[in-house]
N, C-alpha and C positions, 0 to 999 in steps of 0.2 A: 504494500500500500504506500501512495505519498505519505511523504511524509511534510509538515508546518516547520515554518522556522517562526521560533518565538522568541522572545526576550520579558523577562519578568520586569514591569513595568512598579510592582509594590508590593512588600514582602511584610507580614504584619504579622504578631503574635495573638493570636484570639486567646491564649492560654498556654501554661506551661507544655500542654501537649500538643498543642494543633498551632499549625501555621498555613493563613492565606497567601495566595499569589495571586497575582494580576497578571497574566500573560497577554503580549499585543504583538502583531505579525513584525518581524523586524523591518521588512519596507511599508510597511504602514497599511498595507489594503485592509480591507475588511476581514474578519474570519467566517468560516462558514455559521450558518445560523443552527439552532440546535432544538431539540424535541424533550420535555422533561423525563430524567433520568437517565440519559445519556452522560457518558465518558469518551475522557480522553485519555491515549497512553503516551506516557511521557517516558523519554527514552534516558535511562539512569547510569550511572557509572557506580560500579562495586566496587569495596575494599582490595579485593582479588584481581582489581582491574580492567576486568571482563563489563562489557555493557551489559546493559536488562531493561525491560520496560513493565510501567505499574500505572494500571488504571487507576484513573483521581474523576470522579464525577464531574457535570459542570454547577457551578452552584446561580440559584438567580432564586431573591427573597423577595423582588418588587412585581407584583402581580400586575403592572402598567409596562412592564417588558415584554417586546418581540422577542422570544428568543431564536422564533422561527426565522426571522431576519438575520442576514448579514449583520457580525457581532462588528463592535469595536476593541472589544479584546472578552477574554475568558475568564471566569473567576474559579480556584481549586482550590480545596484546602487538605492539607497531609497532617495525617499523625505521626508523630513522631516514634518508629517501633525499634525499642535498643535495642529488643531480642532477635528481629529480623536480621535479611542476609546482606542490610546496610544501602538499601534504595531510599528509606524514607529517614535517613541519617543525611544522606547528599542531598535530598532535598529541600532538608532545613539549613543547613549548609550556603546554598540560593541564597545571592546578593541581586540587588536591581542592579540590570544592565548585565546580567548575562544571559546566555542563550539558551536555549533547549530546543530539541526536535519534538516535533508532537505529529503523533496521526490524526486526522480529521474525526469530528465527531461522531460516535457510535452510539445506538441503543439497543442494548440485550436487558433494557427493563423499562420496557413502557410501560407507560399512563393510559388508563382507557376512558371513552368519553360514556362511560355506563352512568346510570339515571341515579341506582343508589349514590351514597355515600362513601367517598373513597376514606380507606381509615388507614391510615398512615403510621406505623410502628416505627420508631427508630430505636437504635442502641449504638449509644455512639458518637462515632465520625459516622456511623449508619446513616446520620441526617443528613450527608448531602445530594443524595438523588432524590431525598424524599423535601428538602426544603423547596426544591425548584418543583415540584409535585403539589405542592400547598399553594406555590404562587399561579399557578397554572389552573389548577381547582376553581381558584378567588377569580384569576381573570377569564375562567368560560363562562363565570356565573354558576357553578355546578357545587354540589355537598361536598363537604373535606371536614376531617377533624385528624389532629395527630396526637398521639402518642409519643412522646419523648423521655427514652429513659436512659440515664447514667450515674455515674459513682456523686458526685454533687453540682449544684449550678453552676459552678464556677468553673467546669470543665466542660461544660453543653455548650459549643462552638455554635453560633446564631442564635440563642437563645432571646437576644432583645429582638432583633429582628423580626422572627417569628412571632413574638407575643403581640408586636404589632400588626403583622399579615393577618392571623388568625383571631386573636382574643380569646375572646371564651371555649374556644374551638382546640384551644390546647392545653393538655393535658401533662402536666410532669411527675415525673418517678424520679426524685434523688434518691441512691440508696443512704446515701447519711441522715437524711431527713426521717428514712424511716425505720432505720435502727437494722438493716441488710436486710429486710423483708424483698422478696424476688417479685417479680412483675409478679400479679394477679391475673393470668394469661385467660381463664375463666372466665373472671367478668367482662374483659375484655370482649372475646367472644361472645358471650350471653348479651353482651349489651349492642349486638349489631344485629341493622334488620334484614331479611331476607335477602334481599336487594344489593345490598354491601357487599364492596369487595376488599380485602386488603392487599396492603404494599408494607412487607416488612423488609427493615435493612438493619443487618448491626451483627454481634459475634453471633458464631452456629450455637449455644448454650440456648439464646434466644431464639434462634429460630427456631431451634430441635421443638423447643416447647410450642409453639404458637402451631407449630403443624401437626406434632401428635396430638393437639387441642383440637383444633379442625376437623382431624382426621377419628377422632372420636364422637365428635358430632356430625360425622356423616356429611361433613363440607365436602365437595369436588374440588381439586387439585387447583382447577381454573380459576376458584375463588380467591388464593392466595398466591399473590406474586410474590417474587423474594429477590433478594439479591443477598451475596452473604459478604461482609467486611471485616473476615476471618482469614488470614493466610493458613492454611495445613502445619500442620504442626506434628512434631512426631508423637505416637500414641504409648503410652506403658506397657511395654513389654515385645514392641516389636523389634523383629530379626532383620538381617540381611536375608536377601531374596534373589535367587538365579533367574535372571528373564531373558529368555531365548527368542528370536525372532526369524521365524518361521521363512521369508520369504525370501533373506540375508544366508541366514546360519548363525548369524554373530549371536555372541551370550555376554551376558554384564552382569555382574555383581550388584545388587541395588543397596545402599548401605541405610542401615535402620532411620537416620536422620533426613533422607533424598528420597522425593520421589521418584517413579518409574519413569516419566517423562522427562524431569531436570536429567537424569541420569544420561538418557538416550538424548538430550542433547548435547551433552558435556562429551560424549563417544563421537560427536562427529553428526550423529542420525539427524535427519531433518522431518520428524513428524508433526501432524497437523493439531494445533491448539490455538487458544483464546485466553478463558477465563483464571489457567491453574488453579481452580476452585470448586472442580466437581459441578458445575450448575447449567455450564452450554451444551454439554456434548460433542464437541468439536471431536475432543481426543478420542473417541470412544474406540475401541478396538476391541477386535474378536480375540476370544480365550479359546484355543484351541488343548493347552492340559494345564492343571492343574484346577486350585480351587481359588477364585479373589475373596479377597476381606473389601467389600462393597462400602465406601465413606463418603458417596457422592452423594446429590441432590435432585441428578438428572434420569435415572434410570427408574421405571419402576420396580414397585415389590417383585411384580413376577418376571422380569427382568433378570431383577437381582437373583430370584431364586433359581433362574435357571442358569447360571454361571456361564453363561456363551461371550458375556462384553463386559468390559469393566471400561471406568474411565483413568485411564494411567495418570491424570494430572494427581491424585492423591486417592484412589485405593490400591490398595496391595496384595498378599496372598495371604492365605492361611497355612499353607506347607511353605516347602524352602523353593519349589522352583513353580517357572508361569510359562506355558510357550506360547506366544501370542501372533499373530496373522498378522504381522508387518515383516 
């Protein structure tokens, strides 16, 4: 894909964790115009040296923005993660007046123009696909309410913002406020009407719940969009894993901390991906032996049960070896 040449125009701390940017085209044109919940990827430099690219949403809180129009620049904000593999270290790092490559706007989590009540869950930096989702709601004229939950106020990045877009309309979860009680995922659910659909974003601990919530009440999949703002993380107790590629010969080591996919590409392979999050299906690939340890979002139950595909951006195996149809 093209790629944007941008330049960080205003680099601002919304909190000790989260930092905004203003990116604007470095010859000045317009940038493309954008659809709420959409992202951009922004091309990063690693400690290792090695480049990488990390989806950052576009943010927009003013419900009298076009966003579908030609932009005059973009707004993103990053959290800051120590424990990652050092992207969103360099991009707090970001002074104004330097540069960055960016690919054109993308949406693998649209808004829909349905009648109910769009209900908006965040956790998080969860709230940037979902902020630009509330100002979009305000200016169809259509139902919206959000949900905003984090550790305390002072770490919900757009908070003033939003209480202005929304008002009454929004709802906050600090857990200091309420002594680490977890979301009320329940009433959440219980208090939405037929009609309603949600948009949740924010860590998989949150999601997990809000869909086995759903999926207990006999919700359709269709009702809950998602996006997750969780990077994969290694699980307790997992091994190194043999994966063999079927239409090569080649075999890789996969080591307890890498997934199958960083692995295969670190070996040279060039397969197909997106999200490294389990949720598009890009990566999906046939299992031809062995058994996967299923951690995505994208496959279903009977999918999963019948062990034919797994998604190699973050699930793995249950024995030591996988031989897969690449």
């Amino acid at each position: 894909m093209d790629t944007l040449a941008v330049e960080v125009v205003a680099a601002d701390a919304l909190n000790p964790l989260i930092r905004r940017f203003t990116l604007r085209a470095v010859d000045g044109a317009p940038l493309p115009g954008f659809s709420a919940g959409a992202h951009v990827r922004v091309q990063v430099a690693l400690p290792d040296g090695t480049s990488d690219w990390r989806h950052y949403s576009l943010v927009n809180t003013a419900a009298e923005a076009d966003t579908g129009a030609p932009q005059p620049h973009y707004t993103i904000a990053v959290r800051r993660e120590d424990e990652g593999r050092g992207g969103s270290r360099w991009m707090h790092a970001l002074q104004v007046g330097q540069r960055v490559a960016i690919e054109p706007p993308k949406n693998d989590f649209p808004l829909g123009a349905h009648a109910g009540c769009a209900v908006l869950v965040a956790g998080g930096i969860g709230i940037t696909p979902l902020a630009s989702m509330a100002a979009a709601r305000r200016a169809a004229g259509l139902p919206v309410r959000m949900l905003y939950a984090g550790r305390s106020r002072a770490l919900m990045a757009f908070l003033p913002e939003l209480q202005v877009l929304l008002g009454e309309s929004l709802a906050v979860h600090a857990d200091e406020e309420r002594q680490g009680a977890p979301l009320d995922v329940a009433a959440l659910l219980d208090g939405c009407a037929a009609e309603d659909q949600l948009y949740v974003c924010g860590p998989r601990v949150m999601l997990d719940a809000v869909l086995a919530a759903a999926d207990a009440r006999g919700w359709p999949r269709e009702r809950v969009h998602f996006e997750l703002f969780t990077a994969p993380v290694a699980a307790a107790g997992d091994q190194p894993i043999d994966v063999v590629l079927a239409q090569s010969g080649q075999q890789f080591t996969v080591p307890a901390g890498q997934s199958i996919l960083d692995c295969l590409i670190e070996h040279g392979c060039d397969p197909l991906f997106d999200c490294k999050r389990g949720e598009c299906g890009v990566c999906s690939a046939a299992v031809l032996e062995g058994e996967p340890e299923h951690r995505d979002h994208f496959l279903s139950d009977a999918e999963k049960a019948g062990g034919k595909v797994m998604q190699i951006c973050v699930s793995r195996a249950k024995g030591r070896r996988l031989v897969l149809d690449l």
